[in-house]
C-alpha positions in Angstrom: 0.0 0.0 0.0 1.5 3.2 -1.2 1.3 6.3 1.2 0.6 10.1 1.4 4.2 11.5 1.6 4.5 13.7 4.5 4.1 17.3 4.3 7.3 19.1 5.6 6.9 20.4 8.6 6.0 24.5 8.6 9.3 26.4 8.1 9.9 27.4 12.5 10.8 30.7 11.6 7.4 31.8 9.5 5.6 29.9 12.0 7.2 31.7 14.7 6.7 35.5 12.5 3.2 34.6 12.2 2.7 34.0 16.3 4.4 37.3 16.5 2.1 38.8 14.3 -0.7 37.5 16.8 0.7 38.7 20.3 1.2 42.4 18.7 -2.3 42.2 17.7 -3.4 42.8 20.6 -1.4 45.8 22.6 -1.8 44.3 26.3 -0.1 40.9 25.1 2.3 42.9 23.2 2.8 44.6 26.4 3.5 41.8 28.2 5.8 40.3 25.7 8.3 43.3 25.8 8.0 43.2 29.4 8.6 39.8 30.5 11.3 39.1 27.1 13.0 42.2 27.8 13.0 42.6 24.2 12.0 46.4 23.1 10.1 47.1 20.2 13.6 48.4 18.0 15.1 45.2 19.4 11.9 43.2 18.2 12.1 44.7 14.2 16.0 44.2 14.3 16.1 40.9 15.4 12.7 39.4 12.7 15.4 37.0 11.2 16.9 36.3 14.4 15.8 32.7 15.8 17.0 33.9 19.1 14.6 36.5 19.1 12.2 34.0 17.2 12.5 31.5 19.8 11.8 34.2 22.7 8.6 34.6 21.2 7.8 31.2 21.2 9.0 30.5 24.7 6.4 33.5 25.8 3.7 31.4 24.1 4.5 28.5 25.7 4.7 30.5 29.6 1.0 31.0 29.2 -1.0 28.5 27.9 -4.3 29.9 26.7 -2.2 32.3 24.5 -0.3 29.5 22.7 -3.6 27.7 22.2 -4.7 30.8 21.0 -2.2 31.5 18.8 -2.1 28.3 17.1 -5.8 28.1 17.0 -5.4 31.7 14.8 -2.4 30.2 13.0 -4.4 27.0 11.9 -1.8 24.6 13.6 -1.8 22.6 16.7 -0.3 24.2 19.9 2.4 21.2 19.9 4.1 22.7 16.1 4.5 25.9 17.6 6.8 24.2 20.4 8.4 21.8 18.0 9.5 24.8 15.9 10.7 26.6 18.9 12.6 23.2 18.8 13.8 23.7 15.1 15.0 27.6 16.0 
């Protein structure tokens, strides 16, 4: 019996630019994630192609659940891809 191939998994970094684009949609989280990152907003734009930076976004995802639900939810995925691209970062 011949299979499906797999699809490759989401490229980490456009998943991750998309869960950005989610968090500063909505300026309390986008608060929170310059707060508890440490990351200002200049820091933020400079550091788009950064997977450091990437993967700071993801790691605030994953500190409060019910946003990286959300997030994912909005980003058609499962919750679990986000954290295996912050794997793949």
């Amino acid at each position: 019996m011949l299979r499906e191939p797999q699809s490759p998994a989401p490229d980490p970094a456009a998943l991750a630019l998309g869960a950005l684009g989610w968090v500063l949609g909505d300026e309390d989280r986008a608060g929170r994630l310059l707060a508890l990152t440490g990351l200002t907003a200049d820091s933020l734009r400079a550091g788009l192609a950064d997977p450091a930076v990437l993967g700071a976004v993801l790691d605030f995802l994953a500190s409060h659940e019910r946003d990286l639900v959300a997030a994912a939810e909005h980003l058609g995925i499962e919750p679990a891809e986000l954290m295996a691209a912050r794997e793949r970062l």
